[in-house]
C-alpha positions, -999 to +999 in steps of 0.1 A: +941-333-295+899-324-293+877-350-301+843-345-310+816-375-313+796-371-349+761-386-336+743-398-371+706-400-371+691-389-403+722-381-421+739-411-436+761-390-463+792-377-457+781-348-486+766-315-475+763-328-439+762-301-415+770-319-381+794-335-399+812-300-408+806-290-372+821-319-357+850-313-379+852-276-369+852-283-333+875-312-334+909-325-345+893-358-347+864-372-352+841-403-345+813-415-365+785-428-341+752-443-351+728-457-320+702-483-327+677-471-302+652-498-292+626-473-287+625-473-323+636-507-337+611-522-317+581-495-322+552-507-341+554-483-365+590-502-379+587-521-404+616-548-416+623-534-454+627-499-439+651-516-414+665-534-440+674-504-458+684-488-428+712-521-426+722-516-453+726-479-457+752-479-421+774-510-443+774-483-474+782-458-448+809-475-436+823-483-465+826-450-471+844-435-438+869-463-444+874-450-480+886-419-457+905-435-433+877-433-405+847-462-398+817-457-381+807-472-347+772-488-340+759-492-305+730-505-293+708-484-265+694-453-249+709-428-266+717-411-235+735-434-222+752-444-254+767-414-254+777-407-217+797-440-222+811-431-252+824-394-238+838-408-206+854-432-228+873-411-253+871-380-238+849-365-265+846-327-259+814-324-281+785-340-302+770-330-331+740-340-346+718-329-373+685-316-352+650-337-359+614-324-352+594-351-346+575-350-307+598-381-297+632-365-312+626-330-295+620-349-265+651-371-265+670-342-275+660-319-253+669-348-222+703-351-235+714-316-240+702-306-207+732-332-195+758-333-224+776-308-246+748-316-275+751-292-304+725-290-331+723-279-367+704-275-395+698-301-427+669-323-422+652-294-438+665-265-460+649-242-438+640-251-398+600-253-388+603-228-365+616-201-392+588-204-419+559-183-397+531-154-402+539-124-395+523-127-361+549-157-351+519-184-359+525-213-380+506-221-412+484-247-420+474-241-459+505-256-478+502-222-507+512-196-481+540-217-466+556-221-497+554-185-506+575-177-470+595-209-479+602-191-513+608-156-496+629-169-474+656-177-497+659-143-516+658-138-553+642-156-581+669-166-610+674-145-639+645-143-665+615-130-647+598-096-648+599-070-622+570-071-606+555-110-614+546-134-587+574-149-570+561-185-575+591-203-591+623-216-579+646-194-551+680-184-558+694-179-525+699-215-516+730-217-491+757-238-516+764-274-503+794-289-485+817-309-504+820-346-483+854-346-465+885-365-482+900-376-453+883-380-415+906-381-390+894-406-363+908-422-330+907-460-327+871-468-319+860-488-292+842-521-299+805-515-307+776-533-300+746-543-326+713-563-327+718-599-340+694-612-374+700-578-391+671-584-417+686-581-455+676-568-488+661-590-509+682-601-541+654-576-563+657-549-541+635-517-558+662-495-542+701-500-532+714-481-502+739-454-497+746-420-509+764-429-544+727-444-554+713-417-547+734-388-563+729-415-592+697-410-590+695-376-589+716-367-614+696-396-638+660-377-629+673-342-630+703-330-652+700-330-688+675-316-712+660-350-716+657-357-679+627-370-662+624-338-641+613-317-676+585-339-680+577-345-645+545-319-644+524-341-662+549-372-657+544-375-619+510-388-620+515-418-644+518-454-626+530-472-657+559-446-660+590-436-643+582-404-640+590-394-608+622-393-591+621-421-565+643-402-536+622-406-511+640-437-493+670-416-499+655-383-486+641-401-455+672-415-443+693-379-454+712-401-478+713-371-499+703-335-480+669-319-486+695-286-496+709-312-529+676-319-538+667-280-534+700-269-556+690-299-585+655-283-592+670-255-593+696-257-618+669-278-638+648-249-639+680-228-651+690-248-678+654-256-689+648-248-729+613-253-726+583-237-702+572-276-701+608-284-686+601-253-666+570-260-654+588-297-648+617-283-622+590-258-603+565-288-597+594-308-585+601-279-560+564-276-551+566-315-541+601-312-521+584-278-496+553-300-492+576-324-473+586-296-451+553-278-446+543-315-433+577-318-410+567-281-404+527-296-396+543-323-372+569-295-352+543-274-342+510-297-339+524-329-323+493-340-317+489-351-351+503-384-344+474-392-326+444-374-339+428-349-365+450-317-367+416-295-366+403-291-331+371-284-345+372-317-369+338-333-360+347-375-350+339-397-382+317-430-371+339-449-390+329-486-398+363-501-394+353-537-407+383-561-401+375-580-429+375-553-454+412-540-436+426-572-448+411-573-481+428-537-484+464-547-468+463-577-491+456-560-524+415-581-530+394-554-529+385-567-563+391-531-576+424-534-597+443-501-593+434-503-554+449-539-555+478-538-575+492-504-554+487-523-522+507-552-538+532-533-549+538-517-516+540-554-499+565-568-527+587-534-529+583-513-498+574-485-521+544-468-533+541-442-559+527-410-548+491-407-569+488-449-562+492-433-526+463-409-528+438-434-544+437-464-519+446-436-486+409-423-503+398-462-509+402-470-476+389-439-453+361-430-482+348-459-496+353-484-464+348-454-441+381-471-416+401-447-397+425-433-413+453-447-384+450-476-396+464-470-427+487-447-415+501-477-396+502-500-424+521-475-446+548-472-421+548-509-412+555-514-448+573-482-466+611-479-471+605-447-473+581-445-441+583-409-422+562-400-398+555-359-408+546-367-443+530-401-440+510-386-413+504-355-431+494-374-464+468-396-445+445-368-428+448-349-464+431-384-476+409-383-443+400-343-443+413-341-412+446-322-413+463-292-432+450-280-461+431-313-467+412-328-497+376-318-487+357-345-471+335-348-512+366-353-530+364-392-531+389-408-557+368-430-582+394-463-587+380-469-621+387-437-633+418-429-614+430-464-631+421-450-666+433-422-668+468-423-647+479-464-665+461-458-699+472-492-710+469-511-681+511-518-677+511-511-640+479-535-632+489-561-651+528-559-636+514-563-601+480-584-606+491-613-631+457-633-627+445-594-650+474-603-675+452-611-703+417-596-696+408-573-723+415-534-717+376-524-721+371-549-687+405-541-668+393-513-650+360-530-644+366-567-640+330-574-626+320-567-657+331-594-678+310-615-698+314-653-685+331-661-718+356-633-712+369-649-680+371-681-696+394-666-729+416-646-703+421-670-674+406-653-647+371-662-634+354-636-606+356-646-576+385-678-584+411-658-595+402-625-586+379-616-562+346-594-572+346-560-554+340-558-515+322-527-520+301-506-549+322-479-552+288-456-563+269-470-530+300-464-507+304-426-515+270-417-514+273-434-481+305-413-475+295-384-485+262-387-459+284-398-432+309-371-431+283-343-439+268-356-408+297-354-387+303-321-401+328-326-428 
């Protein structure tokens, strides 16, 4: 009887997992193996709600395989040597894994299969980095061609568009997805080995692990003809709302498959009545191939993790004041929509995508602090934390990377908080001491009159601190800096 070893990285589903069909294939039995590598529990990058998460997701997991009549072994170590133990142990013939792209994954990878019988496949992505190219074999960096390959590559578009118009909408030719197994055959496993003081989710936990939460989830943001998804064009960009579908976590730990995703915007866009709810399911799309044109970014530009992705990206003489940092990480920057993301991000783990783009602007715009920094934070802190599109979103912020925000586009808080929480429902969720201040001063606090503060229980600079900065001041100061250095 053949045994084959079902290494888990970023796959924790037993739905439309492709090393899980594999392993099956080659197989009469097979184990479920997940390896807490130290490398990366104990990088700096980690942070304990993502691990927490994490935790949580391999006890949902579990639950799950036993549900099947299989379990899921954890061990604790090089993966390398995880896994020799493990196949002179049972006398595994194979492993298969879903492939990663990031520099450290290739690397590990690549040093295993050069010494064990490693198979790969596809499903971190819909489509693998190295397949979306120019024609000359070179990759892109300008996110609108990508996603016209991307879009190509899948074949037709659905029924209902001329002959002849742009091929801009959603792609037909998505491969369909594997149904999750009913049973899983599996040996008696050996004992495993795990970290003790696993941290926990907290009891108000934003998001609940596993792969039933997040077809939930899906299936609440995009099926119907009511669903968040029809709306989400112009929905996305509201903090107040729920507008957006919230899969990231779930995305990041392949609790549901990039392909899922892929096939629910595209059934949206088929069953759409309106062009709104059309528009809705195409945006959604847009949003899902910028996560691969950044994994994409990352694949063939490692160098991102540690620097601009543009060779010719002239060094910014950043100011990198400690003492603003903090004011930043801790939500007092005494600008509200700045402040009450960052808190949000601290309480939750999670951060919604425009709140994203304004303090990632705050901080390497108006502070002028490298844009590292905050990529650190973000992954120190985010459940959904992944280091292609965290990276990618911070040098858009910064100018530095692919098909960046120009180095004048600086975010104005006031105006970003105006417009995207009209009523003020997200600041006042995450900054109580604003709770009663009037709308015409909640964008502005500094501006209150002294009597203002005293009806609404929050004096400047008691319990909420005046800005660090003048946002007017710090981009012309911007602005001069980076045209100096060349934009």
């Amino acid at each position: 009887m053949t045994t084959t070893i079902w290494w888990i990285r970023r796959d924790l589903r037993l739905g439309d997992n492709q090393a899980l069909h594999m392993a099956r294939s080659l197989g009469d039995q097979v184990i479920p193996l997940y390896i807490l590598d130290p490398a990366l529990l104990h990088s700096p990058y980690v942070g304990e709600k993502r691990l927490a998460f994490l935790f949580a997701g391999l006890r949902q997991l579990r639950q799950d395989l036993q549900a099947r009549g299989s379990d899921l072994l954890i061990q604790t170590g090089a993966p390398q040597q995880a896994l020799a133990a493990l196949l002179a142990e049972t006398g595994a013939a194979a492993i298969c894994a879903e492939a990663d792209y990031s520099p450290y994954a290739r690397s590990r990878d690549d040093a295993i299969a050069a010494r064990l019988p490693l198979h790969l496949t596809a499903g971190l992505t819909v489509h693998p980095p190295d397949l979306i190219t120019k024609g000359d074999g070179q990759p892109y960096t300008v996110y609108t061609p990508f996603s016209r390959a991307w879009k190509e590559r899948v074949g037709a578009m659905p029924a209902g568009r001329e002959a002849g118009q742009q091929r801009d909408g959603l792609p037909a030719g998505i491969a369909p997805t594997l149904p999750a197994p009913a049973t899983l055959p599996t040996p008696p496993l050996p004992e495993g080995a795990r970290p003790a003081g696993e941290p926990a989710l907290p009891a108000d936990a934003l998001f609940l692990p596993g792969e039933a939460e997040a077809q939930r989830r899906l299936q609440a943001f995009g099926a119907g003809p009511d669903a968040a998804i029809t709306r989400y064009d112009e929905g996305r960009n509201r903090l107040d709302l729920e507008g957006t579908s919230q899969l990231s976590p779930y995305l990041r730990f392949g609790m549901i498959s990039a392909r899922q995703a892929m096939v629910a915007a595209q059934e949206a866009w088929a069953a759409a009545r309106t062009p709104q709810a059309r528009q809705g399911a195409e945006t959604w799309l847009n949003e899902l191939i910028w996560r691969e044109f950044f994994i994409a970014i990352l694949y063939h530009f490692p160098h991102v993790r540690q620097g601009p992705l543009r060779p010719n990206w002239r060094p910014i003489p950043w100011r990198n004041d400690e003492a603003e940092f903090a004011a930043w990480q801790q939500g007092r920057t005494g600008y509200p929509v700045v402040d009450a993301a960052m808190r949000q991000l601290l309480h939750s783990g999670w951060m919604h995508n425009r709140a994203r783009m304004i303090v990632a602007s705050f901080l390497v715009k108006d502070l002028l602090i490298d844009w590292r920094w905050g990529e650190r934070w973000f992954m120190q802190h985010l459940i959904d934390g992944d280091p292609a599109a965290n990276n990618g979103g911070w040098q858009w912020s910064a100018g530095s990377g692919a098909d960046a925000a120009p180095y004048f586009r600086i975010f104005n808080p006031t105006s970003q908080a105006s417009k995207h929480d009209p009523d003020g429902d997200y600041i006042r969720r995450w900054l109580p001491e604003l709770a009663r201040v009037p709308i015409a001063y909640l964008y502005q606090p500094w501006t209150m009159p002294a009597a203002i503060q005293q009806q609404s229980g929050c004096i400047l600079g008691v319990d909420y601190p005046r800005p660090i900065v003048d946002h007017a001041a710090a981009r012309a100061r911007a602005l001069q800096t980076y045209g100096l250095a060349g934009g």
